[in-house]
C-alpha positions in Angstrom: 13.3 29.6 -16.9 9.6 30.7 -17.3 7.9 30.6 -20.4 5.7 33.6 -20.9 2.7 33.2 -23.2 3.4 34.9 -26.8 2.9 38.7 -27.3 0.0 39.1 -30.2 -2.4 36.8 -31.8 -0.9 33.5 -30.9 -1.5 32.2 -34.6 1.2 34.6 -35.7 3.8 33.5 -33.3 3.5 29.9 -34.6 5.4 30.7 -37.9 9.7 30.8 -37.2 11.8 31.5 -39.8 15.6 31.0 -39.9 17.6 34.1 -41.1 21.5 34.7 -41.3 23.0 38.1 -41.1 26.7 39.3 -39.2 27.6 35.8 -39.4 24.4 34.7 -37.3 22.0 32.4 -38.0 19.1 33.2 -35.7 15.6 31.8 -35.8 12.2 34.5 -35.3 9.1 34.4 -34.7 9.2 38.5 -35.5 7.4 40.1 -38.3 10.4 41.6 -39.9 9.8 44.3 -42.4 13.4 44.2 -43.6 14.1 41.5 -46.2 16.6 39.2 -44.3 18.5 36.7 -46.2 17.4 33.1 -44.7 19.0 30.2 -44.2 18.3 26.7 -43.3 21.7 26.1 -41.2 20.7 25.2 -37.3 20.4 28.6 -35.7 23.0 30.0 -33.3 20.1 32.2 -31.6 16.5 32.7 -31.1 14.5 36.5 -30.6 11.1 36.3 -30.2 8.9 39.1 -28.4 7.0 38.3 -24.8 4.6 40.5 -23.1 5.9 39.9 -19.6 9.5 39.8 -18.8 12.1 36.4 -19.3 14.2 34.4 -17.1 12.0 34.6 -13.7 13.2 38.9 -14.2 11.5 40.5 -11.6 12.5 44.1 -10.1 16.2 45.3 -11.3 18.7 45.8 -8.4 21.1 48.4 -8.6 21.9 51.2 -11.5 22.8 50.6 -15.0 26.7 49.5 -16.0 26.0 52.1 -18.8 23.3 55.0 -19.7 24.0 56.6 -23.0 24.2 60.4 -22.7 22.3 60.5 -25.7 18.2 61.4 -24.6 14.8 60.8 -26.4 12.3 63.8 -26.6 11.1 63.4 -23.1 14.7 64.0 -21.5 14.7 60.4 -20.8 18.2 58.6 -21.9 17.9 56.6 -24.8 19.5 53.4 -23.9 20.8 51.7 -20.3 22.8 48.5 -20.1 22.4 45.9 -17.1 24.6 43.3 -16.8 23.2 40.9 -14.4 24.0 37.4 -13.4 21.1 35.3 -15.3 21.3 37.6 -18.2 21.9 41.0 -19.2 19.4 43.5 -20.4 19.3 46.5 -23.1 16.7 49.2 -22.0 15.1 51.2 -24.9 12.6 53.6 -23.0 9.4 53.9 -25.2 10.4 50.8 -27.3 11.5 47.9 -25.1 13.8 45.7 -23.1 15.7 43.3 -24.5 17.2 40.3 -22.7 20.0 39.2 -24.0 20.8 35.3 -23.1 23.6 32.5 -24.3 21.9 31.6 -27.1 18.6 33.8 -27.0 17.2 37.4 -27.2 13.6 38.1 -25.8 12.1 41.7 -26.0 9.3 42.9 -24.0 8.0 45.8 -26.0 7.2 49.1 -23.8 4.8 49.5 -26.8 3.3 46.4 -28.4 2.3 49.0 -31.5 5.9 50.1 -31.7 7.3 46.7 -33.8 9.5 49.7 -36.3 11.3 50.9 -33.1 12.0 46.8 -31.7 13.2 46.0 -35.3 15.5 48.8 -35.5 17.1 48.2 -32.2 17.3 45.0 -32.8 19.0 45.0 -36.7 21.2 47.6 -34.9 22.2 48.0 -31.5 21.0 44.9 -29.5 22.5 42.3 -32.2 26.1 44.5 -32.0 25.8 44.4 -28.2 25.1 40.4 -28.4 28.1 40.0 -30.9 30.1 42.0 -28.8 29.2 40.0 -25.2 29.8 36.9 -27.3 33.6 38.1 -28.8 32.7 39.7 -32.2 33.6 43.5 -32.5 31.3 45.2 -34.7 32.4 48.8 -36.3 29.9 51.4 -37.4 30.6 51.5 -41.1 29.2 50.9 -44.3 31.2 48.1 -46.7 31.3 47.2 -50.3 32.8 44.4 -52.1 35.7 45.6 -55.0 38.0 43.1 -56.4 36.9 40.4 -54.4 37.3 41.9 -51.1 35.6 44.1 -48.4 35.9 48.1 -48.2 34.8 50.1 -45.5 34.1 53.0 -44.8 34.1 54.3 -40.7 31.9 57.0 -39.4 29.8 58.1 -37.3 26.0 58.7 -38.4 25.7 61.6 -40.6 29.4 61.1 -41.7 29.2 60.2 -45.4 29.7 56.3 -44.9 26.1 55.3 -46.4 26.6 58.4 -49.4 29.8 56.5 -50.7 28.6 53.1 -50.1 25.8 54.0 -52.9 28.2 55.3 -54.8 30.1 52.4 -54.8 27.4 50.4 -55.4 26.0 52.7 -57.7 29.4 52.0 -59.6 28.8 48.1 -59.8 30.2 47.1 -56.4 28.1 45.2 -54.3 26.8 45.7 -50.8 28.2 44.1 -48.0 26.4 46.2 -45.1 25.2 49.4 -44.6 25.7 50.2 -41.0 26.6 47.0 -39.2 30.2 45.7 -39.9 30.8 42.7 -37.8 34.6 41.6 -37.9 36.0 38.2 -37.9 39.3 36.7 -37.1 40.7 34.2 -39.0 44.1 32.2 -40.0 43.9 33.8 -43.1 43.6 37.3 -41.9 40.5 39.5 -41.3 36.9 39.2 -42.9 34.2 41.1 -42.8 30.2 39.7 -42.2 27.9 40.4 -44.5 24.3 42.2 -43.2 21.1 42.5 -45.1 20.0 43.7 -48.4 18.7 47.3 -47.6 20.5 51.0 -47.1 18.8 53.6 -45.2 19.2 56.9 -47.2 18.8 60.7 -46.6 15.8 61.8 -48.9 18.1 63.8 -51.0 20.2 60.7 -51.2 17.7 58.5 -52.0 16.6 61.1 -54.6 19.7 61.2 -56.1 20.6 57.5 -56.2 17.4 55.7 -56.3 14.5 58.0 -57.3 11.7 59.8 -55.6 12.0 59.1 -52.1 8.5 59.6 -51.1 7.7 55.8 -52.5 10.1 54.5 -50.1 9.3 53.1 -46.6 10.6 55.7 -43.7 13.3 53.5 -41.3 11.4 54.6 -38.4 8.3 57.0 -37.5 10.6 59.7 -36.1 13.5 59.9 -38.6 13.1 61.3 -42.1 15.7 58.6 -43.4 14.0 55.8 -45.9 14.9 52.3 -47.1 16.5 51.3 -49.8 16.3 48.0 -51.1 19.7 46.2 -52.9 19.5 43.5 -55.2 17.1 41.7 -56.6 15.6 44.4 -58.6 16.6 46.7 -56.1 19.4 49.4 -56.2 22.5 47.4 -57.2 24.0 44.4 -56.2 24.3 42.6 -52.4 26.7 39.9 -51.5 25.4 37.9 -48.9 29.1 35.9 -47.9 31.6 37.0 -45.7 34.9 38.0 -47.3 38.4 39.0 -46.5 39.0 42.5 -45.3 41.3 44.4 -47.8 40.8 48.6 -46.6 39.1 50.9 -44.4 38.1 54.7 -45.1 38.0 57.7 -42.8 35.6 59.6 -44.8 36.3 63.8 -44.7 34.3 66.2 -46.7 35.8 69.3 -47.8 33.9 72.4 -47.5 31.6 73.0 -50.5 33.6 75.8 -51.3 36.5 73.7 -52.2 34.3 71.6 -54.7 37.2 71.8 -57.4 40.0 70.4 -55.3 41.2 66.8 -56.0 40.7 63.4 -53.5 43.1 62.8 -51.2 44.5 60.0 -49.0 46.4 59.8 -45.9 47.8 56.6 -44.8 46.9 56.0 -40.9 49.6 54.7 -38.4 48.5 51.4 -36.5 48.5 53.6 -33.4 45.7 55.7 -35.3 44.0 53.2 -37.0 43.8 51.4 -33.5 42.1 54.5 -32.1 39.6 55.2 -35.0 38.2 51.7 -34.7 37.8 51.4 -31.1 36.2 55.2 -31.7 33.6 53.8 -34.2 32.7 50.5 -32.6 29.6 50.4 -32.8 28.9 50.0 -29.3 31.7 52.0 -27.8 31.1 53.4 -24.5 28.7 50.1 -23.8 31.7 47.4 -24.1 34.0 49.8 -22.1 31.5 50.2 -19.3 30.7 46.5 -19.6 34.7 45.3 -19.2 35.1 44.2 -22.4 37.7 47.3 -23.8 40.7 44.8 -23.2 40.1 41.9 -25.3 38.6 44.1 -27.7 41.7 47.0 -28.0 43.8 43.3 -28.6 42.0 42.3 -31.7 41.7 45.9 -32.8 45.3 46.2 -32.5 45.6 43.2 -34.9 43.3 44.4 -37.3 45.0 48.0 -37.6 48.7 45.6 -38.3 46.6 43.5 -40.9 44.5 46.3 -42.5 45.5 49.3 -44.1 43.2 52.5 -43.0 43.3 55.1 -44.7 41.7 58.9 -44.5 39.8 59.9 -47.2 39.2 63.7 -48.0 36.6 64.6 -50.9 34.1 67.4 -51.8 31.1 67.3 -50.4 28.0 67.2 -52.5 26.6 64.2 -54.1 27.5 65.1 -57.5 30.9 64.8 -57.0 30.8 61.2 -55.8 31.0 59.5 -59.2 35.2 61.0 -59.1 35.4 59.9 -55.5 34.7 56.4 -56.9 36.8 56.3 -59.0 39.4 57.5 -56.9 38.6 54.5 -54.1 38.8 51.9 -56.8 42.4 53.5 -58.4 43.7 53.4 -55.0 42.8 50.2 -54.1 44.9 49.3 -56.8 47.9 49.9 -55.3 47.5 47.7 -52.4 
């Protein structure tokens, strides 16, 4: 293995810290903006960012296993997936690749200036992908802890799942994770991995459950969406240890019209519930193109049997939240 020289000032790359995070312990070099709980357990996994590319990588051979269908603002996909014999490899165009190893992570950044756009990846996407490769599914929902297990709630972005995770929290439950939900098996049942201390909030929401917006630090350059912090003085509570898996929620707003009509539930079948998380895995169409869709539709399978999911239909508009609360909490109740 080659061992490229440091990108930056070499000084900063001297100082590694050990953080913990979807069950991880991983050890960085990387200026993290985020406040990442640390640990000082031996580390599972290493990230560090190099200006020339790991493993002896030279030239790639042959197309991409996956290319998302999603493209930036110069018509350019947003993400391609290599999987390739030493390694595989995460492409970001305009942020970076990422090399994902065994027990290791290196990103070359298309832009050494662009550290927002490597950290968000990597919080987000890359770490899933690595879980996944590695036999952890990881859904994309928010989670709260109520009566001493973990809630979630599945959507896709824009889908309320971060709205009622403040609300929750807002109502004295603490955060679990805001967008990550990495998934672990276990004699006992089904647990759910705890992320980092921070939400990332529409304006309006961040108005309404934390305060003016325009103090808070934007997620990224190109999104409008700011950071919230939890705990700690922050916005609520965080719990930062993995607990046992207890309900999931398929949020569905009404139309604003129908402000006045009452919160509903509908129980999922298994065969549902099976779909709707292999539908908001948070790398979907990735761990199907990369051959990992059987092992994965397996534990899936067992999670729907073990863990009621459940559709949730509610009024949309943040001031109605408060009764959509308290309707989570009275149903959990009757588990």
């Amino acid at each position: 293995m080659m061992e490229p020289r440091p990108l930056g000032d070499p000084a900063d790359c001297d100082v590694w810290r050990t953080y913990r995070l979807y069950g991880l312990a991983f050890e960085s070099n990387f200026p993290f903006a985020a406040q990442l709980p640390s640990t000082h357990t031996p580390a599972d996994l290493r990230f560090t960012c190099l200006d020339t590319a790991p493993f002896g990588a030279g030239e790639l051979q042959g197309p991409p296993v996956y290319t998302s269908h999603l493209q930036n603002a110069l018509g350019q996909s947003i993400c391609s997936f290599y999987c390739l014999p030493e390694f595989d490899l995460l492409r970001f165009p305009g942020t970076g690749d990422f090399y994902l190893g065994c027990d290791q992570i290196v990103c070359q950044p298309t832009d050494p200036d662009n550290l927002e756009g490597v950290e968000l990846y990597f919080l987000g996407a890359v770490l899933s992908c690595w879980l996944e490769r590695s036999g952890v599914p990881c859904l994309h929902s928010s989670a709260v802890v109520a009566d001493g297990g973990a809630v979630g709630f599945l959507s896709f972005n824009g889908g309320g799942k971060s709205s009622l995770g403040a609300a929750m929290v807002q109502g004295g439950c603490p955060l679990l994770t805001d967008d990550v939900l990495a998934v672990e098996s276990n004699p006992e049942g089904f647990s759910g991995r705890h992320g980092y201390p921070q939400m990332r909030l529409w304006p309006t929401e961040a108005d309404h459950f934390w305060g003016p917006a325009a103090s808070l630090a934007r997620v990224h350059p190109d999104t409008p969406k700011v950071i919230v912090p939890v705990g700690n003085g922050g916005f609520g509570a965080f719990e930062d240890s993995e607990r046992p898996l207890t309900r999931f929620y398929l949020p569905m707003r009404r139309p604003p019209s129908d402000h006045e009509a009452a919160v509903e539930f509908e129980t999922l079948s298994r065969r549902d519930a099976l779909i709707e998380f292999v539908r908001h895995s948070f790398v979907a169409s990735l761990a199907e193109a990369a051959g990992w869709q059987a092992r994965r539709l397996d534990f899936f399978a067992r999670l729907a049997a073990a863990v009621p999911v459940k559709r949730l239909i509610y009024p949309s508009g943040l001031e109605h939240l408060p009764r959509v609360r308290d309707a989570i909490l009275a149903d959990l109740e009757t588990r």
